[in-house]
C-alpha positions, 0 to 999 in steps of 0.5 A: 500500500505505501508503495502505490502511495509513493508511487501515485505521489511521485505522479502527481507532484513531479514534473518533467521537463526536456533537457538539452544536452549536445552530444558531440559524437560523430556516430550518433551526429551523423545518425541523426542527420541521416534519419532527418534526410530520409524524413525530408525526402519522405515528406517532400519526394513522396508526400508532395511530389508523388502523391501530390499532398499539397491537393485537395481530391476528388472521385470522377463521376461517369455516364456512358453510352455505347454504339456497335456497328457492322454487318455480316452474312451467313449461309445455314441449312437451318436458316438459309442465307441470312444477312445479321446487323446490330439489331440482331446480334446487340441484345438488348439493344441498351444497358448501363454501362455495358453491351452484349454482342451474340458470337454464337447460337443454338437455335430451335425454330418453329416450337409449338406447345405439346407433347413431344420426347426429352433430349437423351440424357442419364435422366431421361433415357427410359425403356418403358412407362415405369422409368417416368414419373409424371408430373415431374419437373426438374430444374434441367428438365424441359417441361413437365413429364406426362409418365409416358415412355416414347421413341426419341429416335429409332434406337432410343427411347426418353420420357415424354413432357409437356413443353414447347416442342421440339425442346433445345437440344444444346448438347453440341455448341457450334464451332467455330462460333456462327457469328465469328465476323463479329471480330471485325465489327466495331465498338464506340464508347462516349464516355463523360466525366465530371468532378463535383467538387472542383465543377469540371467536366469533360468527355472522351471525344476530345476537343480536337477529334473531328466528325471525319476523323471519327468515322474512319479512326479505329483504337490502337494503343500506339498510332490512334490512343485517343479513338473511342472505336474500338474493334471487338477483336482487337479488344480480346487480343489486347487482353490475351486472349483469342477472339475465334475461342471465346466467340464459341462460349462466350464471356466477359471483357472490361474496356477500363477507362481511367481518368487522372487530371492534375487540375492545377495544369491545362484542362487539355492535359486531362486525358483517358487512358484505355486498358482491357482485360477478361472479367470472367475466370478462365480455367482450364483445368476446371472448366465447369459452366463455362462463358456467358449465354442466356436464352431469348424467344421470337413469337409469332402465330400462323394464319390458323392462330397457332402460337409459334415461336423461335427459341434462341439459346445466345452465347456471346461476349459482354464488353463492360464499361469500367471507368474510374479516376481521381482529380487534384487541385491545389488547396491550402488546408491539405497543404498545411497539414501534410507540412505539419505531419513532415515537421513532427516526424522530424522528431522521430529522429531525436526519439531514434538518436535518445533510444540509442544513446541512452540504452545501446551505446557502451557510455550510456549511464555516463550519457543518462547521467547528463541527460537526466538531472533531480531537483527538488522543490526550492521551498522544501530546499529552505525550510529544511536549512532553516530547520537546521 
């Protein structure tokens, strides 16, 4: 008990105050300097110069529309000669921030609501009326199953259901993909920016490109980095892959548009730069489920006032739109307090230079001895002379 007394009245009725002591050693001298010269370059090379501590930052704000073009023809046994444009392969015609071209298809013409036999498969193979339940309906199945057992073809039997018939059969995805020309088609991207905090704002047509020069320029990293037409195969290639491979399953690319504008110069020094890159994993050796696809139908009746309709199992490649980016502009308020924080980091140098003098270097209780010095209470020190 009297020791946490003592211990408590050293707290309360003691004060401390710094003591300069110069220390003239050429080691802890040079130490110090060292220390506050990495502090400095720190402060100044990092702090203001690189990361531009003396601005204040604000995060861009983004619209984005997109236009594809291009045209191309096919000869099917299926669908006869066809011509395809943009309003065929662009599904849906609009979306936020992204496109999706169809490469490929599986389609089923002409299905009609009725009875008709499954697709072979482990599930649905049978040999009489006993191997179907009716009334099931799994989630892979194609409609609900009536119980009977019916001929698929000459040698092979499967469950009978009620669908829209003939059901998809999409066990085979054509290769090469049908719309392989859609590596020539091309991609314009009108992008806009804004910066709230400092009103400023631009877009990716820059001031200088012409309605001349945007009808025949295409992207290209080296001779044309300012072109927002992109062509769809070069698109692929610049992130590594192959157009003609992932034309067949599709997936997903990002077209990344990245906007960092130093505000205290020119406005025309803000530039978009474009970089591209596959979203979806690719993995070979685990290549379950791959590539991006989704189903749409066509309606229609015949003069009879039966309901037909075209069912289309589309594969294709989703561009996604990535835009991001950062402004500065000059501001007081982060320049002082970057200016402050270097100032009192200065001081790690001396707390580094106390800690080794006073606990790591051979004199160190010669150098604590200076360092430290007792005084007690000047009018305690009278009364007890005087007591004497």
């Amino acid at each position: 008990m009297a020791g946490c007394c003592s211990v408590l009245a050293a707290f309360l009725f003691e004060y401390d105050t710094p003591r300069i002591v110069l220390i003239r050693s050429r080691k802890v001298g040079l130490m110090n300097r060292t220390v506050q010269l990495l502090i400095l370059a720190y402060v100044i090379g990092w702090v203001f110069v690189w990361e531009k501590g003396y601005q204040e930052v604000d995060s861009v704000v983004s619209s984005i529309t997109t236009k594809a073009k291009g045209v191309t023809v096919t000869n099917t046994s299926k669908l006869g000669f066809r011509i395809w444009d943009v309003a065929d392969y662009v599904i849906p015609a609009q979306e936020e921030n992204s496109l999706f071209v169809m490469t490929n298809m599986i389609i089923t013409v002409n299905q009609t609501q009725g009875f008709c036999p499954e697709v072979p498969d482990k599930t649905t193979v049978c040999t009489t009326d006993a191997d179907c339940t009716a009334g099931s309906a799994g989630t892979h199945s194609s409609g609900v199953a009536t119980g009977r057992c019916v001929p698929f073809n000459g040698t092979v039997k499967t469950c009978e259901v009620a669908a829209w018939c003939p059901v998809e059969d999409d066990r085979h995805v054509p290769k090469p993909a049908f719309l392989k020309a859609a590596e020539n088609f091309t991609l314009l991207v009108k992008n806009n920016i804004w910066y709230p905090k400092f009103n400023f704002s631009k877009r990716n047509i820059l001031p200088n490109i012409t309605t001349a020069y945007l009808k025949s320029c295409v992207y290209d990293a080296a001779t044309d980095p300012f072109c927002p037409i992109f062509r769809l195969g070069k698109i692929v290639q610049s992130a590594g892959h192959s157009f003609a491979d992932m034309a067949v399953e599709g997936g997903i690319m990002g077209i990344q548009i990245k906007w960092n504008c130093n505000l205290d110069r020119a406005a025309s020094h803000c530039l978009p730069r474009y970089s591209f890159r596959r979203l979806d994993t690719r993995d070979l050796d685990h290549n379950v489920s791959p590539g991006y696809n989704f189903r749409f139908a066509k309606y229609y009746s015949d003069p009879t006032g039966t309901e037909h309709r075209t069912l289309i199992k589309a594969y294709g490649i989703r561009f996604d739109i990535i835009v991001f980016g950062k402004a500065g502009k000059f501001n007081i308020i982060p320049t002082m307090i970057n200016v402050g924080s270097g100032l009192a980091l200065l001081g790690v140098a001396t707390v580094l230079c106390d800690i080794i003098v006073l606990y790591c270097m051979k004199k160190r209780y010669y150098y604590r001895e200076k360092k430290y010095k007792y005084v007690e209470d000047y009018e305690q020190g009278i009364g007890s002379e005087m007591d004497r």
